[in-house]
C-alpha positions as CSV (number, residue, x, y, z in Angstrom):
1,X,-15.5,11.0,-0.7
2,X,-14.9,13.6,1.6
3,X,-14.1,11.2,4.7
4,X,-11.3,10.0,2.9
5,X,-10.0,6.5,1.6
6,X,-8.1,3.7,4.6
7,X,-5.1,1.8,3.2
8,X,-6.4,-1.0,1.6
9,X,-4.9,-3.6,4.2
10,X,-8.3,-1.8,6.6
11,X,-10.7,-4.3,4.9
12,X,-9.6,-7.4,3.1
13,X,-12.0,-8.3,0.6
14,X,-14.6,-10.9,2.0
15,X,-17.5,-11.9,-0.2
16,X,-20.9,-11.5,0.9
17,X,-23.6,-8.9,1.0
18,X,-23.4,-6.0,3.0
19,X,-25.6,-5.3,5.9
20,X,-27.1,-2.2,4.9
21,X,-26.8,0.8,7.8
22,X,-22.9,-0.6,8.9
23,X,-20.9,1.9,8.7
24,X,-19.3,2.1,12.6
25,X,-14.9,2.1,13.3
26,X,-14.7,-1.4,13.1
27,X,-16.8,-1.6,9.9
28,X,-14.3,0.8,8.3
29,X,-11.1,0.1,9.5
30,X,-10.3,-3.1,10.9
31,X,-7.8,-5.7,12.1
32,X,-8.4,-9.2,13.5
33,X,-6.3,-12.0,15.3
34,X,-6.3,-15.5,15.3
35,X,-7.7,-18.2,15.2
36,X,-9.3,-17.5,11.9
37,X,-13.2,-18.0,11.4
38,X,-15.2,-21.6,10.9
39,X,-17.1,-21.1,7.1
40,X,-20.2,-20.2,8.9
41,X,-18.9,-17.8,11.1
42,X,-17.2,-13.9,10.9
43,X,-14.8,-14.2,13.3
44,X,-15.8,-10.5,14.0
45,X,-15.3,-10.9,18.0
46,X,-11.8,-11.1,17.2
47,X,-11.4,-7.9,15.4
48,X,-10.5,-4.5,16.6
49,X,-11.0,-1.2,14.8
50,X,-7.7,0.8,13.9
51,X,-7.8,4.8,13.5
52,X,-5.5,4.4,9.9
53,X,-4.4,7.0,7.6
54,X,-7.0,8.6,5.4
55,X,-6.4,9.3,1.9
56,X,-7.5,12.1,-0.1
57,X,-7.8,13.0,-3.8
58,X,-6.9,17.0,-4.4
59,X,-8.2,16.8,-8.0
60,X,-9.2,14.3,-10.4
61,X,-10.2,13.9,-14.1
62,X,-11.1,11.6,-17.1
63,X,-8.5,9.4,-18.9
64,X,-9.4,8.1,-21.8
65,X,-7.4,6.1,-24.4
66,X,-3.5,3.9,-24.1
67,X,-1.7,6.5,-24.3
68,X,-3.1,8.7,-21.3
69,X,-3.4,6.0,-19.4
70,X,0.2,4.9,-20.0
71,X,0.7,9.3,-18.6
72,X,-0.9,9.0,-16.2
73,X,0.4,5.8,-15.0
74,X,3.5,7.0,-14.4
75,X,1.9,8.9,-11.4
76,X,0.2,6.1,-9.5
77,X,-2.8,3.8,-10.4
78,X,-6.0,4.9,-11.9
79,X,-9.7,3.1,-11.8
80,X,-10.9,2.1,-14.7
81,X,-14.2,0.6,-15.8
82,X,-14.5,-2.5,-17.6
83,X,-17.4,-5.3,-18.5
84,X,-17.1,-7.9,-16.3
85,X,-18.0,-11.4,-18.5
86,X,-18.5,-15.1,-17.1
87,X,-15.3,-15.4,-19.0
88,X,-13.6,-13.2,-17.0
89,X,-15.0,-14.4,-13.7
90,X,-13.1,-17.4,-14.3
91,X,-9.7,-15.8,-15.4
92,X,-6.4,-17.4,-13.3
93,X,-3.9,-14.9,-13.7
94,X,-1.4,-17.4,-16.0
95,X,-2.3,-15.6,-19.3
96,X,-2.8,-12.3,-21.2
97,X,-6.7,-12.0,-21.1
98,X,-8.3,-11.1,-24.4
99,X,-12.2,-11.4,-25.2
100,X,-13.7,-10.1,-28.3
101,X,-17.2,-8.8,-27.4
102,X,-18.2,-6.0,-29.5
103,X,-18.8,-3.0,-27.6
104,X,-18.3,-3.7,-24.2
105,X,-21.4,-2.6,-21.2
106,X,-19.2,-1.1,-18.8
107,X,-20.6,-2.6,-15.2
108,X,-17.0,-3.0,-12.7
109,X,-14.3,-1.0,-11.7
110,X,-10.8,-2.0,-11.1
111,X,-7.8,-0.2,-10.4
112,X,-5.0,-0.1,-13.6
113,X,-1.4,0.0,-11.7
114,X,0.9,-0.9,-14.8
115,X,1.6,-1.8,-18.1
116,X,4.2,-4.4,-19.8
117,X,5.4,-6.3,-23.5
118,X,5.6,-9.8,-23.2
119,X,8.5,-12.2,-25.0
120,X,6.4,-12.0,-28.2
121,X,6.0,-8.3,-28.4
122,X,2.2,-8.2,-26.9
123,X,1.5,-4.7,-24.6
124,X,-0.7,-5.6,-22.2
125,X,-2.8,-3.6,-18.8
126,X,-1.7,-4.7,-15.4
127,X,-4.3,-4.5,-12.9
128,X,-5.9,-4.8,-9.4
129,X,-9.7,-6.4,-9.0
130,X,-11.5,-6.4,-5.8
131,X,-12.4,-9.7,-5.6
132,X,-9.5,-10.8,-3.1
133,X,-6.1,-12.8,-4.0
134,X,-7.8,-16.0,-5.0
135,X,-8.8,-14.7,-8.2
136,X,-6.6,-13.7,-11.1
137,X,-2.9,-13.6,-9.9
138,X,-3.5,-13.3,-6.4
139,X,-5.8,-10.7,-7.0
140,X,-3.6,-9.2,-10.1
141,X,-4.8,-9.8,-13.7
142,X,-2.9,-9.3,-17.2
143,X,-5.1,-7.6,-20.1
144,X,-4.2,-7.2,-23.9
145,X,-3.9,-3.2,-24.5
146,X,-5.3,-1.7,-27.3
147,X,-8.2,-4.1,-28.5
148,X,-10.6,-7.5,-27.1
149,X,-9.8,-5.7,-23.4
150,X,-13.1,-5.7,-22.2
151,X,-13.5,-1.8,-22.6
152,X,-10.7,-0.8,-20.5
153,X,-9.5,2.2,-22.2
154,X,-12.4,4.1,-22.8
155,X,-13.7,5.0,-19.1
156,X,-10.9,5.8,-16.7
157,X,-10.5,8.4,-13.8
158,X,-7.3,9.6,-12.6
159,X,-6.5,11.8,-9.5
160,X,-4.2,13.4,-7.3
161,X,-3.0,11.8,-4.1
162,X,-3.2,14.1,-1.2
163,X,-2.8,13.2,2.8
164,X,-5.1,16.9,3.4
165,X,-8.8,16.7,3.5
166,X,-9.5,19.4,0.8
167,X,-11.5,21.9,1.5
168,X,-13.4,22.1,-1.3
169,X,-17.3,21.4,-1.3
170,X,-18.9,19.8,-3.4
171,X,-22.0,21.3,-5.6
172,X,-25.0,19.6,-4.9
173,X,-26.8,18.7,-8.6
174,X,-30.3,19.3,-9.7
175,X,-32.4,17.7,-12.6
């Protein structure tokens, strides 16, 4: 991560598979004008590439359990890994999720920016997928804390927002 993260309004999620070995301005930061794309087509001649703002993390670490995560909340979002189930696929935002599965098999990511109690006492995770505002609520989705959450607590990284590029390098590992 040492180039940095764009805002998040660079690349609105589209679904389809990557073209491996893309990786110029306009494939990192971009912004396009109308008229918007037929189905079949990417509408990429009408897009520009925008030099944006990078972000930076100084320092990060593991978070692990409601309570940390409820800490470290209280700084700015944190990822969290969860197991993303054909149940969950279909989620519409207009409910608390809740899915009893066992142990979960951690296998998305998805960024934790809040926590809440409903009318009838019930904590529950607010949180941010990836797969654009036509899922969940407009991209938003409501999860029940502390059990049936699809593994939510138990793998979460939080960091430390910096607009500097640090200057730390990272160790190479070896097996």
């Amino acid at each position: 991560m040492s180039d940095g993260l764009v805002h998040s309004s660079c690349m609105n999620y589209i679904a389809q598979n990557e073209v491996s070995g893309l990786c110029g301005a306009i494939d990192i930061c971009r912004d396009c004008t109308g008229p918007a794309p037929a189905a079949d087509e990417s509408g990429i001649e009408n897009c520009y590439a925008v030099d944006g703002t990078r972000y930076y993390v100084s320092e990060y670490w593991h978070v692990v359990g409601a309570d940390q995560m409820k800490a470290d909340l209280q700084h700015g979002p944190i990822s969290c890994d969860i197991e993303a189930t054909e149940e969950y696929d279909k989620y519409n935002g207009t409910y608390i999720y809740s899915f009893d599965m066992g142990v979960p098999e951690l296998n998305h990511a998805i960024a934790v920016v809040g926590y809440g109690v409903n009318d009838d006492g019930q904590e529950y995770w607010i949180g941010r997928n990836s797969w654009g505002t036509y899922w969940g609520d407009y991209g938003f989705f409501y999860m029940n804390m502390y059990t049936d959450n699809l593994g939510i607590e138990t793998d979460c990284l939080a960091g430390t927002p910096s607009y500097t590029k640090p200057e730390q390098k990272f160790e190479q590992f070896t097996q």
